[in-house]
C-alpha positions in Angstrom: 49.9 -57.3 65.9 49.7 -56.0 69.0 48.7 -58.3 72.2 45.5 -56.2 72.5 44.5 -57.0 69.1 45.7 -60.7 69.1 43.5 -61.6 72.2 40.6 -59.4 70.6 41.1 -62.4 67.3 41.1 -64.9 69.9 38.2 -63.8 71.5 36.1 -63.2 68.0 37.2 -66.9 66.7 36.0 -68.0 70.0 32.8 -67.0 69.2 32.5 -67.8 65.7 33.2 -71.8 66.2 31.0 -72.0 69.2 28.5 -70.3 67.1 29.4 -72.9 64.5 29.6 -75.8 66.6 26.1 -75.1 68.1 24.6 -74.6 64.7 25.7 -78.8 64.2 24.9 -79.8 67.7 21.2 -80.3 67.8 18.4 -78.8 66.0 17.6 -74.8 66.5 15.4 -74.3 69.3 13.6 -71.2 69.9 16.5 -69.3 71.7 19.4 -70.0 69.3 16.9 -68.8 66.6 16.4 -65.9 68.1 20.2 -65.2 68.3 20.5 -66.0 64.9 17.8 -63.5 63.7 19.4 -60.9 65.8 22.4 -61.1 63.9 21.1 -60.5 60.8 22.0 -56.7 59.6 25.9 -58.0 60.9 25.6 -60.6 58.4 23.5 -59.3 55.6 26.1 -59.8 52.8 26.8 -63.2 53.9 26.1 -67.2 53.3 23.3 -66.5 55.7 21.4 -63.7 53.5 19.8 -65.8 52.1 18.0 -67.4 55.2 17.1 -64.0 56.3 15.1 -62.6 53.5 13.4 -65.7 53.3 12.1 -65.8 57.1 12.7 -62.1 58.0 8.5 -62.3 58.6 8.1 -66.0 59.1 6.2 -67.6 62.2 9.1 -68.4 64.2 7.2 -71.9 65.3 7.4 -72.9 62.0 10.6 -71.7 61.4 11.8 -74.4 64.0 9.6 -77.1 62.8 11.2 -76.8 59.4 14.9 -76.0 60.5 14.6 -79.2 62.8 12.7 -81.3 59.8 16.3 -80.2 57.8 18.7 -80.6 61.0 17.4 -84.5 61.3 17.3 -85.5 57.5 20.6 -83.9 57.1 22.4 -85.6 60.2 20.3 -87.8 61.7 19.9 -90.3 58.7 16.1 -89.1 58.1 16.3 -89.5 54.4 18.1 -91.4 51.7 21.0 -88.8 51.8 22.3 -88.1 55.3 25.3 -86.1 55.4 27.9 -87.5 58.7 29.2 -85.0 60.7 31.9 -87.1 61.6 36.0 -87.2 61.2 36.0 -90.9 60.4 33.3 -90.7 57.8 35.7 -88.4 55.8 38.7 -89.7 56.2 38.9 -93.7 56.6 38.9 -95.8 53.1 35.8 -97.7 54.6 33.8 -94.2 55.2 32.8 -96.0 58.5 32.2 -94.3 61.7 34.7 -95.0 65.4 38.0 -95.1 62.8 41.4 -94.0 64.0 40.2 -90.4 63.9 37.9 -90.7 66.7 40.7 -92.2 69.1 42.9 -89.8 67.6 41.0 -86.6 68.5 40.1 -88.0 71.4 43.1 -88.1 72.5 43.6 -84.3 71.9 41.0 -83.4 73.5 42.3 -85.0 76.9 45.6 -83.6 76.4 43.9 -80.5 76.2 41.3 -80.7 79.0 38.2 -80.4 76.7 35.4 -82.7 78.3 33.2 -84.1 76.3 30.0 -83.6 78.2 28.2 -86.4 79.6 25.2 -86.0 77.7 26.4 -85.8 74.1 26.1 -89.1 73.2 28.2 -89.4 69.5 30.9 -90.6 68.3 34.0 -87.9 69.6 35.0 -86.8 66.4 31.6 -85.3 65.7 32.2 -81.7 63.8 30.4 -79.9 67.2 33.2 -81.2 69.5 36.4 -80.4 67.1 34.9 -76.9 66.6 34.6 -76.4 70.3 38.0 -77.9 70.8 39.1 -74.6 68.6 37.1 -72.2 70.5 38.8 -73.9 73.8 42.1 -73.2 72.5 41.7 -69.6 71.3 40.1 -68.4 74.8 43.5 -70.4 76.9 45.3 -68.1 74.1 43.6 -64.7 75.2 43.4 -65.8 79.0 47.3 -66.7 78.9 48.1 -63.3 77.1 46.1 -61.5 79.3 47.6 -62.7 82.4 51.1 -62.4 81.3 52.5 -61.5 77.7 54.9 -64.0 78.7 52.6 -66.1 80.9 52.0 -69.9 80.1 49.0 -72.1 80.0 49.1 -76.2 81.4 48.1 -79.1 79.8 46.3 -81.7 81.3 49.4 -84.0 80.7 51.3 -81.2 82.9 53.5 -79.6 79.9 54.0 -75.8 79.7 52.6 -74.3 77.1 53.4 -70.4 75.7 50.7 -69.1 73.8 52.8 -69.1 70.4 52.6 -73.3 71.1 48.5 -72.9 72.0 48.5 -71.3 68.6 50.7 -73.7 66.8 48.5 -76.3 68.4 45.3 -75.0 66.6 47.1 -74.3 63.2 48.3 -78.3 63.8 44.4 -79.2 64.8 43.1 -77.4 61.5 45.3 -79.0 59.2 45.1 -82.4 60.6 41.4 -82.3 62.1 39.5 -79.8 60.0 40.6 -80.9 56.5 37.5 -83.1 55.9 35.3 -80.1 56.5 35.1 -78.4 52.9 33.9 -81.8 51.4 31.5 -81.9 54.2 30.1 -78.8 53.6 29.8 -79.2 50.0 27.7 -82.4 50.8 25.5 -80.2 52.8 25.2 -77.5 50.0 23.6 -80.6 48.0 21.2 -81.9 50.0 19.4 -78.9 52.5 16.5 -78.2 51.8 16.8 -75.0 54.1 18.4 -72.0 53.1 19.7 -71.5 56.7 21.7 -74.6 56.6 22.9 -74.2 53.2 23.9 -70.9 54.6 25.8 -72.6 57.5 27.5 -74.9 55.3 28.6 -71.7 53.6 29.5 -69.7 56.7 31.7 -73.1 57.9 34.0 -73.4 55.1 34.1 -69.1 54.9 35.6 -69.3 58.5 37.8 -72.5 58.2 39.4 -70.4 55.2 39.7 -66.9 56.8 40.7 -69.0 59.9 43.8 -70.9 58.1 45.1 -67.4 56.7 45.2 -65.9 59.9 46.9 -68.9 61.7 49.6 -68.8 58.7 50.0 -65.1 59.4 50.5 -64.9 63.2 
């Protein structure tokens, strides 16, 4: 692979888990629906084809009414089977939220300069802040190839990192951050009551797979 072509697979990962993590942030407003529609001949065969032939006519008021009915019962504990978009939830023997995951990725993200922004007031190892995290790493991997082929990128701590480490350090993130996601996702497969976020829950584990295969193959 060429340099070219590894920052343009930076820059496309980029996207995709910022798209990802703003689908899990908060609710759809009008604007991210919008984007979302836009995308739809791109994405026609996908997880989200189902979403679109449902809605490719529908009121796009009521489109948000319902998407943010699904967003809160889903992840906001609006019905007797909320689904937690957190690390801890996953991955501690109690299931409890604030475990050793959430100091642990944390911790990461001040080693690598990702501020978690004043208004997002969840628990850190929330999915939307792990999948930025990603996206963070992939765009200091394009911006350090495209200033130098040779060029290196600084963590916060002050250590020197090439971007074959920036890349090691988001294959390390997805195998010991990310794991918890698949069983996440099936939960939300079980209880939307939207196709659109069934269809995210598909699109998420579609990209965390194609995502650990590329990793493995750079």
């Amino acid at each position: 692979m060429t340099t070219e072509e590894l920052m343009e697979l930076m820059e496309e990962r980029a996207l995709g888990y910022r798209f990802l993590a703003r689908a899990f942030r908060t609710a759809p407003d009008p604007t991210f629906i919008e984007a979302v529609m836009s995308a739809s001949e791109a994405n026609a065969d996908g997880p989200l084809a189902p979403f679109y032939s449902e809605t490719d006519d529908a009121d796009r008021e009521q489109l948000r009414i319902d998407l943010a009915a699904d967003y809160n019962q889903l992840f906001l504990g609006m019905s007797a089977h909320p689904v937690a978009p957190y690390e801890s939830v996953y991955t501690s023997e109690e299931g409890l939220m604030m475990q050793d995951a959430r100091d642990n990725v944390l911790h990461t993200y001040q080693q690598w300069g990702l501020r978690v922004p004043d208004e997002f007031d969840l628990p850190e190892d929330h999915i939307t802040l792990e999948f930025d995290l990603m996206a963070c790493l992939a765009d200091r991997t394009r911006a350090t190839l495209e200033a130098d082929e040779d060029a290196a990128s600084r963590t916060e701590e002050g250590d020197v990192c090439s971007a074959s480490e920036l890349i090691a350090a988001q294959r390390a993130f997805l195998d010991e951050h990310l794991s918890w996601v698949p069983a996440f996702c099936g939960d939300v497969e079980k209880h939307a009551r939207t196709a659109f976020y069934y269809g995210i829950a598909g699109l998420t584990r579609q990209q965390l797979e194609a995502d650990r295969e590329t990793l493995r193959s750079i």
